[in-house]
mmCIF file as gemmi writes it, N, C-alpha and C atoms, coordinates in Angstrom:
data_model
loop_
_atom_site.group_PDB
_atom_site.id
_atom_site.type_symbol
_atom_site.label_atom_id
_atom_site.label_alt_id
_atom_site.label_comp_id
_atom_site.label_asym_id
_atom_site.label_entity_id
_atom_site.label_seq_id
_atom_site.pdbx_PDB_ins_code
_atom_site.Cartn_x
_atom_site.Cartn_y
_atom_site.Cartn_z
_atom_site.occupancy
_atom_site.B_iso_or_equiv
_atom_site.pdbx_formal_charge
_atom_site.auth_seq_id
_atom_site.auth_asym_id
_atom_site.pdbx_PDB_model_num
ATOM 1 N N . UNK Axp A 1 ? 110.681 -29.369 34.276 1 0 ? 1 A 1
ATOM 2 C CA . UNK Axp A 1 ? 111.306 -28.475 35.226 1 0 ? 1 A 1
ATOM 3 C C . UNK Axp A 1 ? 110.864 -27.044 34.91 1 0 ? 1 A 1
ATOM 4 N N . UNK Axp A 2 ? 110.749 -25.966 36.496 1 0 ? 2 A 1
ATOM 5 C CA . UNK Axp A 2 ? 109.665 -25.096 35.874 1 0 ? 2 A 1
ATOM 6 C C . UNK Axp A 2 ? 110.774 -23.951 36.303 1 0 ? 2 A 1
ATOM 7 N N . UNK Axp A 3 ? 111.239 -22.76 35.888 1 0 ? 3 A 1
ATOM 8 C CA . UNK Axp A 3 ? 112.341 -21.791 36.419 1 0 ? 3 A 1
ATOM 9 C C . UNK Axp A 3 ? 111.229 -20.744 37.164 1 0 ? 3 A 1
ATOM 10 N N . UNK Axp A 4 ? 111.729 -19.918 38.263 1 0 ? 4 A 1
ATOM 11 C CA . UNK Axp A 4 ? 110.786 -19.249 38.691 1 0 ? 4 A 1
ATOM 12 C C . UNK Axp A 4 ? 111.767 -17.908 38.776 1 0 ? 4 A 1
ATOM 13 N N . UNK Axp A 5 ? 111.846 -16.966 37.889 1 0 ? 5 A 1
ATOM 14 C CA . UNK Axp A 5 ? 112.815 -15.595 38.145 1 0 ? 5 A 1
ATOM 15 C C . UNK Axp A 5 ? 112.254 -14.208 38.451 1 0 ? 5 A 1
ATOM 16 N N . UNK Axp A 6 ? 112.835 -14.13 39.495 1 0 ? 6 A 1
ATOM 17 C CA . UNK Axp A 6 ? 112.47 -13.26 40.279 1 0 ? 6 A 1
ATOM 18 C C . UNK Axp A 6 ? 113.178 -11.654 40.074 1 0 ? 6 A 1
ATOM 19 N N . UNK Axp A 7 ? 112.836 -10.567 39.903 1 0 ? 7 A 1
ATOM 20 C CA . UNK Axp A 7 ? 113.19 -9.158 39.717 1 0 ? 7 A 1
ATOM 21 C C . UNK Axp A 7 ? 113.311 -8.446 41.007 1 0 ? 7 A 1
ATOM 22 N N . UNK Axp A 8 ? 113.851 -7.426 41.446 1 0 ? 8 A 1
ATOM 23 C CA . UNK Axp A 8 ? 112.999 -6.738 42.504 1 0 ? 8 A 1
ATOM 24 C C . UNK Axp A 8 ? 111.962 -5.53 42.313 1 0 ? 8 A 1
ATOM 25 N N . UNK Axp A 9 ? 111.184 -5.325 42.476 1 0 ? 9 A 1
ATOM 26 C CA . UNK Axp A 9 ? 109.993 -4.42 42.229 1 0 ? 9 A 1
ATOM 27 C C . UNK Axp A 9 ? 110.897 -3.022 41.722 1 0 ? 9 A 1
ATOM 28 N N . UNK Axp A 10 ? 111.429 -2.413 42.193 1 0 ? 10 A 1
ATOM 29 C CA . UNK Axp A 10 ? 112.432 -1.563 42.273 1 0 ? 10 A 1
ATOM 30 C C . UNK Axp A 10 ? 112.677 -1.071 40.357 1 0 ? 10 A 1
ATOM 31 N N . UNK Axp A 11 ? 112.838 -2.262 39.899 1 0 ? 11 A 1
ATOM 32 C CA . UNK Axp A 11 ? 113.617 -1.895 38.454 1 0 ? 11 A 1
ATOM 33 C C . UNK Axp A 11 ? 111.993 -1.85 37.765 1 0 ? 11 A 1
ATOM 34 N N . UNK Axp A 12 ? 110.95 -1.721 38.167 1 0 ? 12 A 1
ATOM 35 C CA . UNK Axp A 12 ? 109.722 -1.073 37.037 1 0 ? 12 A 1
ATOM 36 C C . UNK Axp A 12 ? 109.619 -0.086 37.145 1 0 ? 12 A 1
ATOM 37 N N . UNK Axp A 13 ? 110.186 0.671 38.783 1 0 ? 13 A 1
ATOM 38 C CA . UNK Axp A 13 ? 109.756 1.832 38.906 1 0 ? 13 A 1
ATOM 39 C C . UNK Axp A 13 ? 111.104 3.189 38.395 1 0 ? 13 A 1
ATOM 40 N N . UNK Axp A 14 ? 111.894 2.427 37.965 1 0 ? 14 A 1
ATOM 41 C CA . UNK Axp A 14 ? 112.994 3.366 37.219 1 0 ? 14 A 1
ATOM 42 C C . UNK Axp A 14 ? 112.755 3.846 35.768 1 0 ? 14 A 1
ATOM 43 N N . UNK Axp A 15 ? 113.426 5.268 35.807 1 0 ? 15 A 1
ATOM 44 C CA . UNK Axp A 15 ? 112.394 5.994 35.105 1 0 ? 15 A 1
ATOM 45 C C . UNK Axp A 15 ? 113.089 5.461 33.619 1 0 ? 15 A 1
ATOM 46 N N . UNK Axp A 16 ? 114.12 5.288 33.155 1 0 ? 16 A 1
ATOM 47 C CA . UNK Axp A 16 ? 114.299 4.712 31.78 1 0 ? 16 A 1
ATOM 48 C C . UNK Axp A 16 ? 113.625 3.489 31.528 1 0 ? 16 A 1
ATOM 49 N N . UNK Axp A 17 ? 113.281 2.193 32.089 1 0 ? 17 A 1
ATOM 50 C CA . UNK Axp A 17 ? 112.372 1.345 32.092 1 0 ? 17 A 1
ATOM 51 C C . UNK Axp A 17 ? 110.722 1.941 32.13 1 0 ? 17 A 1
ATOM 52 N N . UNK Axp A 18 ? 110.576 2.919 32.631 1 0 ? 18 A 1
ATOM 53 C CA . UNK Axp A 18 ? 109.429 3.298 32.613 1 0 ? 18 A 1
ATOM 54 C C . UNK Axp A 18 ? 108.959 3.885 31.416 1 0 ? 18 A 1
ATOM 55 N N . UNK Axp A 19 ? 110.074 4.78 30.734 1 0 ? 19 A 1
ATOM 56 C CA . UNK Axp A 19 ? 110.218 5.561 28.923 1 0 ? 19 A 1
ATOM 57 C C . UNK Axp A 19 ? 110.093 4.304 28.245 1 0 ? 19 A 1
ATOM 58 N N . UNK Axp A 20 ? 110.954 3.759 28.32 1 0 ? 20 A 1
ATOM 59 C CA . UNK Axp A 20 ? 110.737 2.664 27.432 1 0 ? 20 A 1
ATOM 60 C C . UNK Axp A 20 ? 109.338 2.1 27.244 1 0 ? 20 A 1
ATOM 61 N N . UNK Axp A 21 ? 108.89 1.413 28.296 1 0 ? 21 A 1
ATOM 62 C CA . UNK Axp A 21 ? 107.678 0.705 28.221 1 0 ? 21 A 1
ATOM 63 C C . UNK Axp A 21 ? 106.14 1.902 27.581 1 0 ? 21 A 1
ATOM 64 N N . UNK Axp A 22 ? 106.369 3.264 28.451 1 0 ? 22 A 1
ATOM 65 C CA . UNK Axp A 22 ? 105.957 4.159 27.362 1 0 ? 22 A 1
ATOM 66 C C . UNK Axp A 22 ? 105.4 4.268 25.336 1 0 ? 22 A 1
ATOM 67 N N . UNK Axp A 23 ? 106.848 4.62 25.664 1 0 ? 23 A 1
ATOM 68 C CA . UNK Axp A 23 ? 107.022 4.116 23.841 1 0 ? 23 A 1
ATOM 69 C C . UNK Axp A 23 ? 106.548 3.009 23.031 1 0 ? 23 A 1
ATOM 70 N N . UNK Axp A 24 ? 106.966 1.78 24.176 1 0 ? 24 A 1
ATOM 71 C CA . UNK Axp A 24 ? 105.628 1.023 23.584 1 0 ? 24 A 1
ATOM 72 C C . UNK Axp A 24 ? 104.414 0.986 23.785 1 0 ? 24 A 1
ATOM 73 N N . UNK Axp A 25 ? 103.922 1.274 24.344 1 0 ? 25 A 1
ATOM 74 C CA . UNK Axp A 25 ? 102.84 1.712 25.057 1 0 ? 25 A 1
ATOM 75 C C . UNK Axp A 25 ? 102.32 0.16 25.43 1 0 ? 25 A 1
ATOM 76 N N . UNK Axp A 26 ? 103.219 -0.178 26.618 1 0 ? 26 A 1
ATOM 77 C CA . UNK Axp A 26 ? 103.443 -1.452 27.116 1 0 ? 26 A 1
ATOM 78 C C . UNK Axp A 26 ? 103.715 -0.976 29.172 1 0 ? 26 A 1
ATOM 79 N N . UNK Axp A 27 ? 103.326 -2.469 29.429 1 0 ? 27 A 1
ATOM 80 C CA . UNK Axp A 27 ? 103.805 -1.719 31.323 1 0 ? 27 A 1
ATOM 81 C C . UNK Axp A 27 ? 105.507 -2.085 31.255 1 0 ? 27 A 1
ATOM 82 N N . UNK Axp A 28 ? 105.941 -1.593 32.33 1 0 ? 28 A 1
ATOM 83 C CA . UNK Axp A 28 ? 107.365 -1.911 32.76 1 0 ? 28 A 1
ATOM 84 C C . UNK Axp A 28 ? 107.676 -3.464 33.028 1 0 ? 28 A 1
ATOM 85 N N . UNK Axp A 29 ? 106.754 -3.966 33.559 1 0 ? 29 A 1
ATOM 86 C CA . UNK Axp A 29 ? 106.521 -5.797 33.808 1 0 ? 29 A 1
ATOM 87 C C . UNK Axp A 29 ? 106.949 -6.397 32.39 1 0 ? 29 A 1
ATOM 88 N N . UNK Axp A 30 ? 106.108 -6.187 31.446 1 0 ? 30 A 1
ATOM 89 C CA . UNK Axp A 30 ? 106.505 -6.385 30.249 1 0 ? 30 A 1
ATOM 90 C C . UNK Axp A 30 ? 107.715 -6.451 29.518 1 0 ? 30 A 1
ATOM 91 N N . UNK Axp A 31 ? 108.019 -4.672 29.692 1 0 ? 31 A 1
ATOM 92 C CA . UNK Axp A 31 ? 109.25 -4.673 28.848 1 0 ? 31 A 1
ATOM 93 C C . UNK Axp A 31 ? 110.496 -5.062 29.502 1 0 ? 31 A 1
ATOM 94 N N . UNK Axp A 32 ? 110.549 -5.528 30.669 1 0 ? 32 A 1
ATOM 95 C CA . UNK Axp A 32 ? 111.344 -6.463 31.558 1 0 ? 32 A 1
ATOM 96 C C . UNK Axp A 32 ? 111.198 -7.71 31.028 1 0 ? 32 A 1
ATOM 97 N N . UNK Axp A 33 ? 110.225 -8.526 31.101 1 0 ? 33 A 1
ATOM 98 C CA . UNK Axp A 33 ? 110.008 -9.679 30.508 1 0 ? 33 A 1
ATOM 99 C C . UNK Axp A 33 ? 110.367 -9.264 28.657 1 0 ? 33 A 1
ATOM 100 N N . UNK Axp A 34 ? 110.622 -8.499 28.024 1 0 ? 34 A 1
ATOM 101 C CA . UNK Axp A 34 ? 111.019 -8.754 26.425 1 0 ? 34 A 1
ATOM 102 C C . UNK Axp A 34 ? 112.492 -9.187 26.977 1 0 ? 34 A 1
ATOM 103 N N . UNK Axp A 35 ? 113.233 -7.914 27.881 1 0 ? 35 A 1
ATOM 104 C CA . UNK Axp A 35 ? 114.402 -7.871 27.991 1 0 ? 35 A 1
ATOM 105 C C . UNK Axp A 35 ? 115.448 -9.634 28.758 1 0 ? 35 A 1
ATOM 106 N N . UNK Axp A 36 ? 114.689 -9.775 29.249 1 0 ? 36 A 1
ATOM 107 C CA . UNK Axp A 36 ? 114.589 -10.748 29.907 1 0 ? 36 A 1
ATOM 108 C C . UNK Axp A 36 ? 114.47 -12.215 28.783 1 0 ? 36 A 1
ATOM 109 N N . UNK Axp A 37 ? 113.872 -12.263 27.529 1 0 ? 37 A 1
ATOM 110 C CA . UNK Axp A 37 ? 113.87 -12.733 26.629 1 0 ? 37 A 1
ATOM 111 C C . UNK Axp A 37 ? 114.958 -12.321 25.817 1 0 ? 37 A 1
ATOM 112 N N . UNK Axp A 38 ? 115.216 -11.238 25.678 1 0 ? 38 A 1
ATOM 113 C CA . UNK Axp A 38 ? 116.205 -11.041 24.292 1 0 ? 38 A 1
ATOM 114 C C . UNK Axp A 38 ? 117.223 -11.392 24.948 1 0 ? 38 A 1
ATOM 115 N N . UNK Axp A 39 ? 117.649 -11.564 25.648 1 0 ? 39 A 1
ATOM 116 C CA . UNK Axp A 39 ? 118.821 -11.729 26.398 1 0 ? 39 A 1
ATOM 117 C C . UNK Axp A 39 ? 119.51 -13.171 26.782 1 0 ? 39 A 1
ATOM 118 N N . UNK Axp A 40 ? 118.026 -13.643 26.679 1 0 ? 40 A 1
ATOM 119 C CA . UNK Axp A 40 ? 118.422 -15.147 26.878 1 0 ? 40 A 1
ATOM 120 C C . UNK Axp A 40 ? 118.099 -15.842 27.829 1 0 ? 40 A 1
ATOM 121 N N . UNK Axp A 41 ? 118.036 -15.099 29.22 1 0 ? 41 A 1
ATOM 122 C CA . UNK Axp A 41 ? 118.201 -15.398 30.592 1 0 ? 41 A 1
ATOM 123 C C . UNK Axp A 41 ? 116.442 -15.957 30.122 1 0 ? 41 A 1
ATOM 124 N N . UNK Axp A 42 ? 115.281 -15.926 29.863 1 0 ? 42 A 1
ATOM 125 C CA . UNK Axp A 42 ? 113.992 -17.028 30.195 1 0 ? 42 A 1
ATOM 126 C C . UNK Axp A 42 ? 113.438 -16.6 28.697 1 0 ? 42 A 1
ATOM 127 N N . UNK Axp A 43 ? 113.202 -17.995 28.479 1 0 ? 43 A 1
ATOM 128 C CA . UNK Axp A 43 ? 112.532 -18.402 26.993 1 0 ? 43 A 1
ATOM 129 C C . UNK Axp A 43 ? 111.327 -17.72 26.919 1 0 ? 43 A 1
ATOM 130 N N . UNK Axp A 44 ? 111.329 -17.844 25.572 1 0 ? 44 A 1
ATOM 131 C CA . UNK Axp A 44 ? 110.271 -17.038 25.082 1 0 ? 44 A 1
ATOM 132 C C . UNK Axp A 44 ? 108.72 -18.356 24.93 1 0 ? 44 A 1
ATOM 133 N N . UNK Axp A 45 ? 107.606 -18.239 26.358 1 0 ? 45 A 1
ATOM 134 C CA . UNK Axp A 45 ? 106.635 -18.746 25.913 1 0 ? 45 A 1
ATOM 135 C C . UNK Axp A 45 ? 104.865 -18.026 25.651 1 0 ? 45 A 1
ATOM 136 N N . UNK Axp A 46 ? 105.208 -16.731 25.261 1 0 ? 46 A 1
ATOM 137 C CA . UNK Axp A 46 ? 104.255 -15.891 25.47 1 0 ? 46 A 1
ATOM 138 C C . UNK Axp A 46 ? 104.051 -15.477 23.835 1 0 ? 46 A 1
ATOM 139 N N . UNK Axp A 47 ? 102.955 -15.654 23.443 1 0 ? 47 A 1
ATOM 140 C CA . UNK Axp A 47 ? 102.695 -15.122 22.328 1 0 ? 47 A 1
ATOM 141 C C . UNK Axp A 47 ? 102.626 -13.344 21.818 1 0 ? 47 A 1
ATOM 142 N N . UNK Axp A 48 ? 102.906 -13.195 22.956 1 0 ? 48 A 1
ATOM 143 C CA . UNK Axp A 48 ? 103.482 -11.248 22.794 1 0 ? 48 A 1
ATOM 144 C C . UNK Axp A 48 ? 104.517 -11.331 22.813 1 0 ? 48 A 1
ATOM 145 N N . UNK Axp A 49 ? 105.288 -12.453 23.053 1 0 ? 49 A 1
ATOM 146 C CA . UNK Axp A 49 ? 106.949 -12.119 23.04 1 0 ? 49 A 1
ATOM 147 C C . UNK Axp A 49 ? 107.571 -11.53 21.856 1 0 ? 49 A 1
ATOM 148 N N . UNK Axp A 50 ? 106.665 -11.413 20.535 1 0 ? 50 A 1
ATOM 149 C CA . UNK Axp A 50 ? 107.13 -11.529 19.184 1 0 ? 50 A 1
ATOM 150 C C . UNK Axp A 50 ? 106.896 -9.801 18.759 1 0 ? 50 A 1
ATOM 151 N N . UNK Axp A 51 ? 105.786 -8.847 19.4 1 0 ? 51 A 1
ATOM 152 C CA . UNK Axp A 51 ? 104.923 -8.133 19.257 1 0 ? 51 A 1
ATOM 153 C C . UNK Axp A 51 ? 106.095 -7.075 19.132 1 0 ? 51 A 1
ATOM 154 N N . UNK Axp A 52 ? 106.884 -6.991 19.619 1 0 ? 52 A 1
ATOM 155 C CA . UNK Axp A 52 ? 108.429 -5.82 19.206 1 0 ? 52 A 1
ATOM 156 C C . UNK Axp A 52 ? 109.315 -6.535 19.765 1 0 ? 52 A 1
ATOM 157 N N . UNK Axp A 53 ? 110.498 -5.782 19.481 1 0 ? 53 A 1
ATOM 158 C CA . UNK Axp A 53 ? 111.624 -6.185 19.878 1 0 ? 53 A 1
ATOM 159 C C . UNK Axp A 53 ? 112.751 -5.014 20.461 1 0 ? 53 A 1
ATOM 160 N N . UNK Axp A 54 ? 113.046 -5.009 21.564 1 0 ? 54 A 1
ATOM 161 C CA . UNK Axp A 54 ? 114.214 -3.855 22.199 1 0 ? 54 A 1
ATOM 162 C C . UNK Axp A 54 ? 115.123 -3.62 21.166 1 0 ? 54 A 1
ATOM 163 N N . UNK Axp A 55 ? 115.144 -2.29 21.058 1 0 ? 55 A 1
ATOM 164 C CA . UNK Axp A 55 ? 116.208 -2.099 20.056 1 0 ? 55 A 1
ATOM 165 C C . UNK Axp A 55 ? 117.935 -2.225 20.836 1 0 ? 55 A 1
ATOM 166 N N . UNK Axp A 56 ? 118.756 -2.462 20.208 1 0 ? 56 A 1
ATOM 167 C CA . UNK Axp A 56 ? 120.95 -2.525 20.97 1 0 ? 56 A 1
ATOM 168 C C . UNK Axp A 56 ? 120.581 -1.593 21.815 1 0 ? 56 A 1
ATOM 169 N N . UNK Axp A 57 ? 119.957 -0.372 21.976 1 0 ? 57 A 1
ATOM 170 C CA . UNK Axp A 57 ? 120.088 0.422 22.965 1 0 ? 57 A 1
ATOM 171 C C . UNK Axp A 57 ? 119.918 0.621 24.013 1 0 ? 57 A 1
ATOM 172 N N . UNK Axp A 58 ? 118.574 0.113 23.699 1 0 ? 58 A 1
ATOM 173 C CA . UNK Axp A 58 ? 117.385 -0.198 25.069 1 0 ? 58 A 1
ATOM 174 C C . UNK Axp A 58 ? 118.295 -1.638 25.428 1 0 ? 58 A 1
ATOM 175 N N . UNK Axp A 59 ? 118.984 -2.203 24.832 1 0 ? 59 A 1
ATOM 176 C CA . UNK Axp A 59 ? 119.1 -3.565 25.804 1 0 ? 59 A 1
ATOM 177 C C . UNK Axp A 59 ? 120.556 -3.578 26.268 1 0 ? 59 A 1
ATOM 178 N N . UNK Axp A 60 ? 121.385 -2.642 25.792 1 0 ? 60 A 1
ATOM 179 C CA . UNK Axp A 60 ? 122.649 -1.782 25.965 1 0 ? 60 A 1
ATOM 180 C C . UNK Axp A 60 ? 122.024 -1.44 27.382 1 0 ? 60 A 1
ATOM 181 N N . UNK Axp A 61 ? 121.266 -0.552 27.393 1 0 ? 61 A 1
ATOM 182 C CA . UNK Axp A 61 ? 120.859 0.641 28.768 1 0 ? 61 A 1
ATOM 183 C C . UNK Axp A 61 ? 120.375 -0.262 29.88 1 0 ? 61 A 1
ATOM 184 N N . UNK Axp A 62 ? 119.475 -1.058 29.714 1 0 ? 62 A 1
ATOM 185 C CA . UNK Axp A 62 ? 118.703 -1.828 31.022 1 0 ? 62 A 1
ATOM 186 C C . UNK Axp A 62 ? 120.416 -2.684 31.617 1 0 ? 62 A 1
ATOM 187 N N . UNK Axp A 63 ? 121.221 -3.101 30.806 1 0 ? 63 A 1
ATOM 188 C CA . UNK Axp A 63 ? 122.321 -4 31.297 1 0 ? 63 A 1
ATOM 189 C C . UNK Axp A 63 ? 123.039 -2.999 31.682 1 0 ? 63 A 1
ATOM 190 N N . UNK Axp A 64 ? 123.232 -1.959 31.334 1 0 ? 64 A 1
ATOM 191 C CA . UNK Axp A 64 ? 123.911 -0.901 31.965 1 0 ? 64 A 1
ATOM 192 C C . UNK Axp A 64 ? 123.694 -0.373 33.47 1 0 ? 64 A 1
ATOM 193 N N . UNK Axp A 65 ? 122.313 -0.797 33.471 1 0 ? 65 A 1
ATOM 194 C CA . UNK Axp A 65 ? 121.66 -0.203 34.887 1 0 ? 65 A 1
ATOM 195 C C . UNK Axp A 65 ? 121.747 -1.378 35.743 1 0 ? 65 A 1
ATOM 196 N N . UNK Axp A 66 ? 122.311 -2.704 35.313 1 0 ? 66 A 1
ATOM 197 C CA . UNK Axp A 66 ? 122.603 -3.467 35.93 1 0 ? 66 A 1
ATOM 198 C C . UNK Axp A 66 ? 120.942 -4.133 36.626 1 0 ? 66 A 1
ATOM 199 N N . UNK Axp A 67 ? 120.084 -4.347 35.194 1 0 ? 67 A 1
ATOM 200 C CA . UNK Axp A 67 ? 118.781 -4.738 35.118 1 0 ? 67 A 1
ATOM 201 C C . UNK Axp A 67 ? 119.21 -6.664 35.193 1 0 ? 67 A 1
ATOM 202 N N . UNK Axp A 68 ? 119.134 -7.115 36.42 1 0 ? 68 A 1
ATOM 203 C CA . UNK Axp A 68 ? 119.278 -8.859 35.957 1 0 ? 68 A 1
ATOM 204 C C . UNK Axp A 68 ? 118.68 -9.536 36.912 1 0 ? 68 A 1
ATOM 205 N N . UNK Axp A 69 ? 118.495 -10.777 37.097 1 0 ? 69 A 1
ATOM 206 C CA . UNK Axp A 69 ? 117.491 -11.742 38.392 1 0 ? 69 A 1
ATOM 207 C C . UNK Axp A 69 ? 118.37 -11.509 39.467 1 0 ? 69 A 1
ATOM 208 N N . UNK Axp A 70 ? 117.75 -11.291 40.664 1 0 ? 70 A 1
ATOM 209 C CA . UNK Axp A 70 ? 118.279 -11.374 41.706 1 0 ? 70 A 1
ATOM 210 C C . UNK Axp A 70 ? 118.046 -12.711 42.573 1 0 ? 70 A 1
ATOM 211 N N . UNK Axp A 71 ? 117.311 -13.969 41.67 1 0 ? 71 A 1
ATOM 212 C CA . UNK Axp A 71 ? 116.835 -15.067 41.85 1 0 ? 71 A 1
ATOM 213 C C . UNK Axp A 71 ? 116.44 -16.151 40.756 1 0 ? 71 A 1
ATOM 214 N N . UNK Axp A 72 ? 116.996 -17.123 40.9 1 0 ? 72 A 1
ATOM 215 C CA . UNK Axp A 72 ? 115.928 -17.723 39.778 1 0 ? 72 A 1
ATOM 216 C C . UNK Axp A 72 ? 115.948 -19.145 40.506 1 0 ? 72 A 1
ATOM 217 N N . UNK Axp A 73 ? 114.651 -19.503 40.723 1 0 ? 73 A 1
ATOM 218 C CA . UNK Axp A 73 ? 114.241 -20.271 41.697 1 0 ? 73 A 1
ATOM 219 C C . UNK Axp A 73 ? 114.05 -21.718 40.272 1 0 ? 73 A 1
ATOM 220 N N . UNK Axp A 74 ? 114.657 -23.087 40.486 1 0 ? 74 A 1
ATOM 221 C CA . UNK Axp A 74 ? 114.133 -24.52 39.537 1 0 ? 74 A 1
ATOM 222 C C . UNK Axp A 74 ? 113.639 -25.235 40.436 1 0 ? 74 A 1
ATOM 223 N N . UNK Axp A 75 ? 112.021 -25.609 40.017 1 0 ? 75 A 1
ATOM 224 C CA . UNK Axp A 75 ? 111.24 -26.592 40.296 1 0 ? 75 A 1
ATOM 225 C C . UNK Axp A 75 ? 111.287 -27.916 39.604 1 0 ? 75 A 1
């Protein structure tokens, strides 16, 4: 069974997601997909998943902004 989760374009182009991914010097796609991992909501099958990790704050702030799937499609 394959999950298909969907974002809306909208939350890469916000500018604290955008600092963030910065700092790592990572895209916003990305540091959505860590957050998106640390969190629980889709497993980790990417061998960059390991490469950092959001610090309580950053994952405090994106849930704050009310960063979550607006879809998650099972095949």
């Amino acid at each position: 069974m394959k999950a298909k989760i969907i974002l809306p374009k909208e939350f890469c182009e916000m500018e604290a997601v955008r600092y963030v991914a910065f700092r790592y010097s990572t895209t916003p796609e990305r540091i959505l997909e860590h957050y998106l991992i640390q969190s629980g909501i889709m497993p980790s099958n990417d061998c960059h998943a390991s490469d950092y990790r959001l610090t309580p704050n950053e994952m405090a702030l994106f849930h704050d902004l009310g960063i979550h799937p607006t879809i998650v499609e099972i095949n």
